[in-house]
N, C-alpha and C positions, 0 to 999 in steps of 0.2 A: 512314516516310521520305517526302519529297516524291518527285512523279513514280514511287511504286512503287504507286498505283494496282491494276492491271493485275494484281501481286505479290498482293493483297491479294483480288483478283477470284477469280483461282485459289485461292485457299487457301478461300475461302466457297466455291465450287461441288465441292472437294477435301472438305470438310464434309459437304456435301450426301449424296452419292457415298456416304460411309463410314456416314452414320446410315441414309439410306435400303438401302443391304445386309447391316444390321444388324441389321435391321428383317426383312427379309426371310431373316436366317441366326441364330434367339434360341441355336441352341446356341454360337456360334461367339464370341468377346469381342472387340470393337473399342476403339480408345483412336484418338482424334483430336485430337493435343496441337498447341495453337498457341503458338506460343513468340513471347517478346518478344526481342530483340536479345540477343545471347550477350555476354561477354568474353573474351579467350583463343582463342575459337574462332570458324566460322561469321562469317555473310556481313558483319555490320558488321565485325569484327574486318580482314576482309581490306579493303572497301571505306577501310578509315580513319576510319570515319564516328563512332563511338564518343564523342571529345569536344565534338563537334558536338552529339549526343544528349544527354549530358549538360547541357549549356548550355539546352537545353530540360525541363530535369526528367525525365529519359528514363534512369532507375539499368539499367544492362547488367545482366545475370545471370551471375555469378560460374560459371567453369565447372566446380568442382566442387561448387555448389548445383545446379546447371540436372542435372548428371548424377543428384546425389543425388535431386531431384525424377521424374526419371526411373524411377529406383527403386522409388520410395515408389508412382509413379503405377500402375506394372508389379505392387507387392505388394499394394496396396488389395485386400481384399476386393469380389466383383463381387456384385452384387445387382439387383432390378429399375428400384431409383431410380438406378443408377450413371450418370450422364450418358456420350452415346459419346466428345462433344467438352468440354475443357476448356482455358480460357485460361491458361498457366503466363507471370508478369510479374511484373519487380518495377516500382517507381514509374513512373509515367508523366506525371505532372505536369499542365496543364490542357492537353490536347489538344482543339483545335474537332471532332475525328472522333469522339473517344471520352469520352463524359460521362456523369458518376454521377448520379442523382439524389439528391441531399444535399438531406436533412429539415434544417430550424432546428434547430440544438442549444438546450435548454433551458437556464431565465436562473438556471444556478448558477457560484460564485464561480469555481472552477478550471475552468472552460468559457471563462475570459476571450475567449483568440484560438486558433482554429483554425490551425497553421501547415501540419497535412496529416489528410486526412479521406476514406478509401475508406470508403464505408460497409459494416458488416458485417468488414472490413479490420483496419483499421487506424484510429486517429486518436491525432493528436499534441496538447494545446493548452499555450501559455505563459501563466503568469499571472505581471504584477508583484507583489513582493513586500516591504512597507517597512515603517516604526514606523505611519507614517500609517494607510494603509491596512487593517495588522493589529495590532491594539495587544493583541492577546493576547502579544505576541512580548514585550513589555519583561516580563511575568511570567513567564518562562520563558527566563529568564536564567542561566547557569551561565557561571563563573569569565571574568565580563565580557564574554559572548560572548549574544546573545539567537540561539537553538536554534530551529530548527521543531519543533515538538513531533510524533514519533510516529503521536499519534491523526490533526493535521491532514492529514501526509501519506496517511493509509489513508483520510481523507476525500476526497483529492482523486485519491487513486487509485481509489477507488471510483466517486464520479461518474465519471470520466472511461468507465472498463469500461462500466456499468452502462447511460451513452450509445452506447457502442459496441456492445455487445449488443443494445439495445432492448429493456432490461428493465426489469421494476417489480419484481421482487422482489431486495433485499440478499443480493450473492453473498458464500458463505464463502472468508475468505482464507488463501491455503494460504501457505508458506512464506516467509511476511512474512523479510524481513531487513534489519535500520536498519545499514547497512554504515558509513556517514558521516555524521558532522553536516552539518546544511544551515543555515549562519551565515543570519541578516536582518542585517545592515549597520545601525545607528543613523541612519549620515547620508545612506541613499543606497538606492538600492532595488535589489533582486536579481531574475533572472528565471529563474522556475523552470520547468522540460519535465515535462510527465507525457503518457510515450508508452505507448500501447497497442497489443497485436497480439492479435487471435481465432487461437487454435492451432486449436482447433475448435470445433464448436457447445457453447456453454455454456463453455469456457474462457477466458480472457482474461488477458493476462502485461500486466504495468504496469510500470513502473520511476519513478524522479523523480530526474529531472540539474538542473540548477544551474548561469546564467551564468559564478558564479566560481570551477568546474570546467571551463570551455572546454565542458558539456556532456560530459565524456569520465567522466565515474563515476555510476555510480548509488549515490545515497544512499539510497535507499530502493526497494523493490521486493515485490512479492508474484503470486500467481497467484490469481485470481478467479474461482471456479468457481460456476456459478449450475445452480441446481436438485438440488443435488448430493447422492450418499446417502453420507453423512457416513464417510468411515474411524476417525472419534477416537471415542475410546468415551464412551458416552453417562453412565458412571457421575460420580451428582455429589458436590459436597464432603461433606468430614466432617461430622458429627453434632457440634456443638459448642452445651456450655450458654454461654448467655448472659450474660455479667456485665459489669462496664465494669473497665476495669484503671483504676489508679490513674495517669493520665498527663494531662497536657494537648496536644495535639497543636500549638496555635498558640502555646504558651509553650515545650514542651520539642524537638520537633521540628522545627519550620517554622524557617528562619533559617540553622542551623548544620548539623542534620544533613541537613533533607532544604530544596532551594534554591527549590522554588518559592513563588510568590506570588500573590494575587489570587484569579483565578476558577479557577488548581490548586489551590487551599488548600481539598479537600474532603472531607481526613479529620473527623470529628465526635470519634471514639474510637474507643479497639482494647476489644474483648470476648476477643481472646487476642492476646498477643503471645510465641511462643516463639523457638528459633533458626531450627527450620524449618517451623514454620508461624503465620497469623496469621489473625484474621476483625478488618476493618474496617470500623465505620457509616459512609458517606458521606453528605454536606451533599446536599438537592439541588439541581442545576439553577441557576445564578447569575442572576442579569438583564442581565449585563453584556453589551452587544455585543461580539462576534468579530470584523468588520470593519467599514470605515469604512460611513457613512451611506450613500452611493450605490451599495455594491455589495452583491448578494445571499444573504442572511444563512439559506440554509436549508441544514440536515443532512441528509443522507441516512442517516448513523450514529447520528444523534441528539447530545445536547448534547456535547462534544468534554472536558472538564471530567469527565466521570464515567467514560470511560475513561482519561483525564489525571491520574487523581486524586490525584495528586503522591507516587508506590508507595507504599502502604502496606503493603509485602513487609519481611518478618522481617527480610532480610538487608540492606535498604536503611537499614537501624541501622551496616552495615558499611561502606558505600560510599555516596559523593556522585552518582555517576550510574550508569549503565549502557546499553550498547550490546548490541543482538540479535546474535549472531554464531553460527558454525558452520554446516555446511552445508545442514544443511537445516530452516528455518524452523518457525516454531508455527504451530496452525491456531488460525484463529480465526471464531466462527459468533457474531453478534450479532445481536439481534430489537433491534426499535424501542425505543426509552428512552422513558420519559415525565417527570411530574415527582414520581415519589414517593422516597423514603429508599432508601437500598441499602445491602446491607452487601456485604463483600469479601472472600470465606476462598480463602485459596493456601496450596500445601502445596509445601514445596520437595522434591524428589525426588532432586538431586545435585548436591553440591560438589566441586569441583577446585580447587584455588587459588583464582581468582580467576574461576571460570566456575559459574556455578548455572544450575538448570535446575527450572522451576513448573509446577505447572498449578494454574489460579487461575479464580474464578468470577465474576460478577457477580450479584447477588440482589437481586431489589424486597422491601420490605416486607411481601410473602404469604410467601416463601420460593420466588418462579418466578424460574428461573436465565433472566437476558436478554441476560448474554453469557460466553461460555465460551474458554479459553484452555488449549492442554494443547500441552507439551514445549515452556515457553517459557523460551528461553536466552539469558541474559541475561551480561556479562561488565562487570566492575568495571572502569572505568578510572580512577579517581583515588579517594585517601585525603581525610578527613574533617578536618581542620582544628578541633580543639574548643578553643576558647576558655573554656568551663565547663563543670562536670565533667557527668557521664552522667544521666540521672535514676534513680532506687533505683527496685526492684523493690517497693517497700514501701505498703502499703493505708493508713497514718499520715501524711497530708499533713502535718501538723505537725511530726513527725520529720524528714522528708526535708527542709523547708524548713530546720531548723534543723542539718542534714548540712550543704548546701549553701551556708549563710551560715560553717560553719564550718571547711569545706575549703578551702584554699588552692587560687586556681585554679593550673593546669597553665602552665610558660611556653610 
């Protein structure tokens, strides 16, 4: 606050005071809490000064956070790193007294604009979103609507974390949940939030809002734990012989049953297809650009396409899409992709109605698992629309062909 000077004088030498008899008393535990402006209570509260602060970027502390913090600070385990003094604040916005040292964020896609950046913190960034600029969007089109796909968003939640951390190693994502689709607009562009917050060292919570949400929903969200010793258990897929099923994937499936197109279209063939479970060969790695020519076209996840790989899950014979639901997310631990062949074995674990739940692998071409997925719940929301009949379980291309020329399609 201006003119409290003085206010501020005292509370540094009130510091002083408390670490230096701290120092001189190791049995005795000091806490030196400096607080940013309250709400509800405390001295802005009564000066009136509050929406004045706010006008300045200056968020008051909610007084049953500021209490609860209180708490937390009172239960912390004490040890020899425990600092005497800590600063408890929320936002503060660009004060000339008080500044961060902010590193360049690096030159990736959803790094576009920084709208708030505590380092270590917190950071928020927007990025526009259009046909233009991402033309992966028109292949990933469902019932006239072009979808953010999934994988991009755990990409761009990912950079974002991974910035805010100051990390190089890819954190596993815990409790992913796709709660909403996130439209791209045909004629018009959309602006997407991807906010981050460090809960603690190595943790990181992310979310992704959405201009044409007013920003008030998360469509996507995960917790990004780096360095992590993994809770999901390490055992991997089934033992499955190798054979090709009798299908075409870009004749019998692509189109009707399952809706994507282009650089998703990376089934090759199934080697099993049962009800609940399957192993799929995927295409690798496409050429095609992910976004327009002047923006920065590198993964962090690696190519978005081979975790997009347009399901190749048993059940996705049953249903045209699927949303991640229920309360608590799948984990997910990926190593770098490169450009060799992959196959894809998921084994489904549990049906409800209209709610299934996987754990599904990714496999290079040696048989080394480079991404892993367990307890991932998946929920049907719309029925399949078939125009022509199913394709037979049958090894006889020629028979089938001549079923299908002589079954009357469905109206």
């Amino acid at each position: 606050m201006h003119g409290e000077g003085h206010y501020g004088l005292a509370n540094d030498w009130l510091r002083q005071d408390v670490e230096q008899w701290q120092a001189g008393h190791p049995g005795c535990r000091c806490l030196n809490l400096e607080w940013s402006v309250w709400a509800g209570a405390g001295m802005g509260e009564r000066l009136g000064v509050l929406e004045s602060l706010a006008l300045q970027g200056i968020t008051p502390l909610p007084l049953d956070e500021a209490i609860g913090q209180l708490m937390t600070m009172l239960n912390s385990p004490d040890s020899p790193d425990t600092p005497v003094s800590s600063i408890i604040t929320g936002r503060f916005g660009d004060l000339p007294t008080l500044q961060f040292d902010r590193p360049e964020l690096p030159l990736l896609r959803f790094l576009e604009r920084p709208v708030v950046h505590y380092p270590g913190i917190e950071l928020i960034t927007e990025t526009e979103l259009s046909s233009a600029s991402d033309p992966y969007a028109a292949e990933h089109a469902f019932a006239g609507e072009q979808l953010l796909p999934a994988v991009i968003a755990m990409e761009a939640m990912t950079q974002v974390a991974m910035t805010l951390e100051s990390a190089a190693q890819i954190p596993e994502l815990r409790r992913l949940r796709f709660d909403h689709p996130l439209v791209i607009p045909r004629d018009r562009a959309v602006t997407m939030r991807v906010a981050a917050v460090r809960r603690k060292p190595g943790v990181v919570t992310v979310t992704v809002r959405c201009s044409s949400t007013s920003f008030q929903t998360d469509h996507f969200s995960a917790e990004c734990v780096f360095d992590s010793t993994s809770e999901s258990s390490q055992s991997g897929p089934p033992n499955v012989t190798m054979r090709s099923v009798e299908l075409i994937p870009e004749r019998d499936l692509y189109g009707e049953i399952l809706f994507h197109r282009g650089r998703f279209r990376r089934i090759r063939q199934y080697h099993l297809l049962h009800a609940n479970h399957a192993v799929a060969e995927l295409h690798a790695p496409a050429a095609a650009p992910w976004f327009a020519r002047h923006l920065p076209s590198e993964f962090l996840l690696g190519d978005p396409g081979i975790a997009g790989r347009g399901h190749p899950l048993p059940s996705g014979l049953h249903s045209a899409s699927y949303s991640v639901a229920g309360r608590r997310g799948p984990h997910c631990r990926r190593q770098e992709l490169d450009q060799r062949q992959f196959s894809y074995p998921c084994v489904e674990r549990l049906r409800e109605g209209n709610d299934f739940l996987y754990d599904l692998w990714i496999q290079d071409s040696e048989g080394h698992t480079r991404e892993r997925w367990e307890g991932l719940h998946l929920r049907a929301v719309a029925p399949i629309e078939r125009t022509q009949p199913w394709p037979l379980p049958c090894s006889h291309r020629t028979l089938r062909e001549s079923w299908v020329s002589c079954c009357p399609r469905p109206a």
